[in-house]
Rosetta silent file (secondary structure, phi, psi, omega in degrees, C-alpha in Angstrom):
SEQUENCE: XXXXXXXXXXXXXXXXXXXXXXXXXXXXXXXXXXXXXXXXXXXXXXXXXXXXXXXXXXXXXXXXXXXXXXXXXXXXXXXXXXXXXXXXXXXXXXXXXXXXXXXXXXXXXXXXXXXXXXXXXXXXXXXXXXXXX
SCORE:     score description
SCORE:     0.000 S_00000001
   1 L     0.000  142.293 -172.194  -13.508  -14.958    2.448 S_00000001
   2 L   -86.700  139.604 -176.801  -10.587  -13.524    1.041 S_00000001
   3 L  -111.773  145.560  167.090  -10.311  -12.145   -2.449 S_00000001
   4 L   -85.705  147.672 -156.372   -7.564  -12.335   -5.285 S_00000001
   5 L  -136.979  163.227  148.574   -6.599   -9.309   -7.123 S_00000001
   6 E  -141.242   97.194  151.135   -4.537   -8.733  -10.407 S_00000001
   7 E   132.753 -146.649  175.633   -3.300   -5.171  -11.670 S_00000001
   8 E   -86.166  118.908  151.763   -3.898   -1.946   -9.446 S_00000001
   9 E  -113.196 -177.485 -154.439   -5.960   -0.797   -7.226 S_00000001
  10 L  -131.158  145.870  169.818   -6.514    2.504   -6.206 S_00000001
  11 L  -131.255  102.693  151.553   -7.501    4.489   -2.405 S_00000001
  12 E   -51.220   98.679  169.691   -7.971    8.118   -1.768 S_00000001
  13 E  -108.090  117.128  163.995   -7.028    9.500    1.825 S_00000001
  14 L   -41.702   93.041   95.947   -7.896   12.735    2.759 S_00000001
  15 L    40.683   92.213  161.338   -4.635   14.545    4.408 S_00000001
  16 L   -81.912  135.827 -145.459   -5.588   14.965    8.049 S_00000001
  17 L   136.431  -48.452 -172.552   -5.239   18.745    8.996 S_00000001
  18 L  -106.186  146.198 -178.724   -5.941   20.290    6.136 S_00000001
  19 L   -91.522 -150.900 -175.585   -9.482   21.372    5.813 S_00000001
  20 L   -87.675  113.152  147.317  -12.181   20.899    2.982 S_00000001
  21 E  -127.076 -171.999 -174.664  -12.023   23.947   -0.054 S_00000001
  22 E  -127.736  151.814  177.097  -13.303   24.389   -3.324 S_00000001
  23 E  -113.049  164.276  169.352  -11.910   24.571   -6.634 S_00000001
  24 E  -104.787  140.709 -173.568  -13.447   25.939   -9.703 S_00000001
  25 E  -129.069  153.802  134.625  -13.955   23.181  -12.313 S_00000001
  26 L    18.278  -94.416  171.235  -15.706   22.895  -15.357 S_00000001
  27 L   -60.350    3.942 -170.081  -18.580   22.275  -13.824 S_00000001
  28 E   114.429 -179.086  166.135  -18.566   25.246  -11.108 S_00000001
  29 E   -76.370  136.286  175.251  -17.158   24.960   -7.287 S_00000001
  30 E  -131.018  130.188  153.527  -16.705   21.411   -6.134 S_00000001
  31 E   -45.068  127.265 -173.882  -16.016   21.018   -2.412 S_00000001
  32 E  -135.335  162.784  151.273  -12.557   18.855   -2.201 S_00000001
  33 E  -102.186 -177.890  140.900   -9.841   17.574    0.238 S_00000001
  34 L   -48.991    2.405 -127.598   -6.172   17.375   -0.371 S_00000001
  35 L  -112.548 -177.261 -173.179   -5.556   13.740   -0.916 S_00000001
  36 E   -93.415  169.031 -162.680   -3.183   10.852   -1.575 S_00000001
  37 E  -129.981  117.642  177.254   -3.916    8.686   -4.125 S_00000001
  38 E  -129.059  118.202 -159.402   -2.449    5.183   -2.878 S_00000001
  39 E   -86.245  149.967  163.726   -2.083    2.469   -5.185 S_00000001
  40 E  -131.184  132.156  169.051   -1.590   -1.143   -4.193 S_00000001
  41 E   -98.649  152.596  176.998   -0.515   -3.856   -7.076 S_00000001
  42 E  -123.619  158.244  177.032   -1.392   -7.361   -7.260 S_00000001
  43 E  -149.442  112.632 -161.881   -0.550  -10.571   -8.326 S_00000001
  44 L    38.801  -54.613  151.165   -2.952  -13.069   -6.593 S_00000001
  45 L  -112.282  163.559  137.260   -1.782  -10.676   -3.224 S_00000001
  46 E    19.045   96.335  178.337   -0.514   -7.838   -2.728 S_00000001
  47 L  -141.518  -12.238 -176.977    3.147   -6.870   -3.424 S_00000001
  48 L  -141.949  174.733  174.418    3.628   -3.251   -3.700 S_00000001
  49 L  -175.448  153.586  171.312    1.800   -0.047   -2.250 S_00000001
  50 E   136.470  171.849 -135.418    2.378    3.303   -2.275 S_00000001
  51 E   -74.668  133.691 -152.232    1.708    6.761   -2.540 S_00000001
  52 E  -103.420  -81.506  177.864    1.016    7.401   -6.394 S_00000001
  53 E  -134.150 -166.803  138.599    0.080   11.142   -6.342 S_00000001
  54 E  -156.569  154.170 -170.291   -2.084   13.776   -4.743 S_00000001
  55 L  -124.854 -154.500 -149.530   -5.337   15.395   -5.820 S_00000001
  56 E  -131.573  117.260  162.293   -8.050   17.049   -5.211 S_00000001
  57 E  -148.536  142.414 -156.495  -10.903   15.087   -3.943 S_00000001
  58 L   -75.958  -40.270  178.248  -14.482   15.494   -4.138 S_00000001
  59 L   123.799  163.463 -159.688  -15.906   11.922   -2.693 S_00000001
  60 L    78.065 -140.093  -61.970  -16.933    8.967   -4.837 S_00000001
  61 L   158.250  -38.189  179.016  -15.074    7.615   -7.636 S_00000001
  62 L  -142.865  159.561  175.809  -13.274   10.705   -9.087 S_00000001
  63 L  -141.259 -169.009 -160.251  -10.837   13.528   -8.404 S_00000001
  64 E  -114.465  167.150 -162.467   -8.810   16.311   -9.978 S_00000001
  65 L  -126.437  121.263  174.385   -5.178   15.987  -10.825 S_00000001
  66 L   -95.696  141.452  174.008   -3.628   19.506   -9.664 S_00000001
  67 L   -86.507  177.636 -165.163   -1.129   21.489  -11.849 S_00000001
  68 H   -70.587  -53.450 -164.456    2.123   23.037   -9.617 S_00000001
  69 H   -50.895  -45.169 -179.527    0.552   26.591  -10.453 S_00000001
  70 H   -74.515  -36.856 -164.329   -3.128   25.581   -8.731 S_00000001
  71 H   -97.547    6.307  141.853   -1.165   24.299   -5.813 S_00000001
  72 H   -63.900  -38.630  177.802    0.941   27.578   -5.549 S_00000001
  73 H   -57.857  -41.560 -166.029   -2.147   29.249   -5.913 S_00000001
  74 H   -85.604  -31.303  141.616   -3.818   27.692   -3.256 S_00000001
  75 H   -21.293  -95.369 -167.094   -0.340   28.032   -1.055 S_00000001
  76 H   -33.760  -54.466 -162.442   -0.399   31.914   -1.737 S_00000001
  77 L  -114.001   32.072  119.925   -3.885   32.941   -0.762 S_00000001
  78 L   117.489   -8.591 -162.175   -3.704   30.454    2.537 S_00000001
  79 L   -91.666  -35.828  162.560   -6.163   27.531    1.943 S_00000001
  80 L  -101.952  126.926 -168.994   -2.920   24.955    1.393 S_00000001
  81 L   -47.807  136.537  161.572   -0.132   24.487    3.890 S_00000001
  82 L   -65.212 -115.381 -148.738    3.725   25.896    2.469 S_00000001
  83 L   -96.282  154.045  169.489    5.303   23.249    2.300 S_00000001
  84 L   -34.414  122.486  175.458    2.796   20.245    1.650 S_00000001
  85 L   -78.655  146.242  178.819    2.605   17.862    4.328 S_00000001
  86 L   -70.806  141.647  170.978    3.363   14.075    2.978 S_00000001
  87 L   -77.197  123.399  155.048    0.823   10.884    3.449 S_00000001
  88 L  -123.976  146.062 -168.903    2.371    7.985    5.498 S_00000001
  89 L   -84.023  141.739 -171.274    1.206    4.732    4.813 S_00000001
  90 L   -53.062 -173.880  174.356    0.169    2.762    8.068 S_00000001
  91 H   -87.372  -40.636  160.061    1.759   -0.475    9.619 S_00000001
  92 H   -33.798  -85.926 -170.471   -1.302   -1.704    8.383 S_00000001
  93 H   -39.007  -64.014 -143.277   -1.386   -0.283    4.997 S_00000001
  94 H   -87.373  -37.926  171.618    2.291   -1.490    4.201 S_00000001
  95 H   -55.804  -46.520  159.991    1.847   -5.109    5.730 S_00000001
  96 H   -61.414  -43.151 -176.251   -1.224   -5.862    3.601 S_00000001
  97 H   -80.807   14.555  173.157    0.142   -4.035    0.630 S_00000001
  98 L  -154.177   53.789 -153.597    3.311   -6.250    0.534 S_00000001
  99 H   -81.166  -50.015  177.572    1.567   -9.457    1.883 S_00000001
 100 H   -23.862  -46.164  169.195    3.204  -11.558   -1.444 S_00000001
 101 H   -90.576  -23.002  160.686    6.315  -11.229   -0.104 S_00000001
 102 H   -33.443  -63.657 -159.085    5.212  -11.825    3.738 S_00000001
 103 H   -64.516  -28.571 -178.699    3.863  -14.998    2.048 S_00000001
 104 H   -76.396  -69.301 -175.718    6.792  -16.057   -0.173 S_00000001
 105 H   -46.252  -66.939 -168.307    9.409  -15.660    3.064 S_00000001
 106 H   -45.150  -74.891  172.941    6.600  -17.270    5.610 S_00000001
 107 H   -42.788  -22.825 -160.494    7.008  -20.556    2.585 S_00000001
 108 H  -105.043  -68.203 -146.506   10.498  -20.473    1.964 S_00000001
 109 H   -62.444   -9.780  163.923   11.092  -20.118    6.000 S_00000001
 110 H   -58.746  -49.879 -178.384    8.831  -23.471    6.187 S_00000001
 111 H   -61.375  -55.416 -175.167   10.227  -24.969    3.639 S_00000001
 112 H   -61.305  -46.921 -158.590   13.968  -24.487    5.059 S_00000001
 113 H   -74.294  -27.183 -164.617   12.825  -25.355    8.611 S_00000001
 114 H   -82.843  -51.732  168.121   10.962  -28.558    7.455 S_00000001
 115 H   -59.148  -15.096  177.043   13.667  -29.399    5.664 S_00000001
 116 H   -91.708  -21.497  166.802   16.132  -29.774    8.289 S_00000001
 117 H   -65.174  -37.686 -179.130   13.754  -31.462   10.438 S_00000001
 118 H   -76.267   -6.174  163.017   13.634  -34.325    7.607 S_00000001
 119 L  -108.950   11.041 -175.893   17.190  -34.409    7.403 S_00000001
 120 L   -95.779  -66.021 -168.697   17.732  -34.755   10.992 S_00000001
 121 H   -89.541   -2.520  168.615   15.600  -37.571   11.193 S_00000001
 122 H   -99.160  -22.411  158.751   16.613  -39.629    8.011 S_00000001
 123 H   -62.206  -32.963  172.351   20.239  -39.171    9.629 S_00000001
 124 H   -57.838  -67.841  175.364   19.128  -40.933   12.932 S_00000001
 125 H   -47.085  -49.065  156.025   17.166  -43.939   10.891 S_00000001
 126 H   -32.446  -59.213 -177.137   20.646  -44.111    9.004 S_00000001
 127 H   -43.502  -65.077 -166.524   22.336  -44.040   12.133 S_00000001
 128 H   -77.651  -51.351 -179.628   20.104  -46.993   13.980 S_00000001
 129 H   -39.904  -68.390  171.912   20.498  -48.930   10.552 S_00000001
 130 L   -37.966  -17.515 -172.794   24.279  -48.703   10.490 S_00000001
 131 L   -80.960  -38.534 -125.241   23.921  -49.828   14.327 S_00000001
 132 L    18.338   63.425 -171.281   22.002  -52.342   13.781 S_00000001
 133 L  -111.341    0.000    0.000   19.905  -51.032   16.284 S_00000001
């Protein structure tokens, strides 16, 4: 069954290509990808998507937000590609993330199409009236 949404949600995808490194954190080295951070907003569906940022990500629930300097860094000694390659969002990805407007056009083109059938046929019952057919 299909679920309703309100406000953002959020998807990591991993940059295919690039491999797995580590960063130093806080906490020590944490194995990461590259990835895109891709938001889709809602209002009952869908209506917008697209790429937000990209981080650093570990798996689970959180990632790192890179400054320009770490991703020069990371450039320089070889572990990130010169220039960054970009995320593109699927055929998929962009039809579901902007199903609100699918759905509003799919209704309006219903609406218009219904309507002409109903004005098509209350001119004909006019028509036979006026006939007196």
């Amino acid at each position: 069954m299909g679920r309703f949404f309100f406000g953002s949600q959020e998807d990591l995808n991993c940059l295919a290509g690039i491999k797995r490194f580590e960063i130093e954190t806080n906490d020590g080295a944490v194995d990461v990808c590259y990835a895109a951070l891709v938001s889709r907003d809602s209002i009952f569906l869908p209506w917008r998507v697209y790429v937000k940022d990209y981080v650093f990500y570990p798996e689970g629930d959180s990632y790192y937000t890179p400054t320009k300097n770490g991703i020069k860094s990371l450039q320089s000694d070889g572990t990130l590609p010169d220039p960054l390659p970009e995320y593109s969002l699927t055929n998929f990805d962009l039809v579901l993330g902007n199903f609100l407007w699918i759905f509003i056009g799919i209704v309006l083109a219903y609406t218009g199409i219904a309507s002409l059938f109903e004005k098509k046929e209350t001119t004909e019952a006019e028509d036979k009236v006026n006939d007196g057919g």
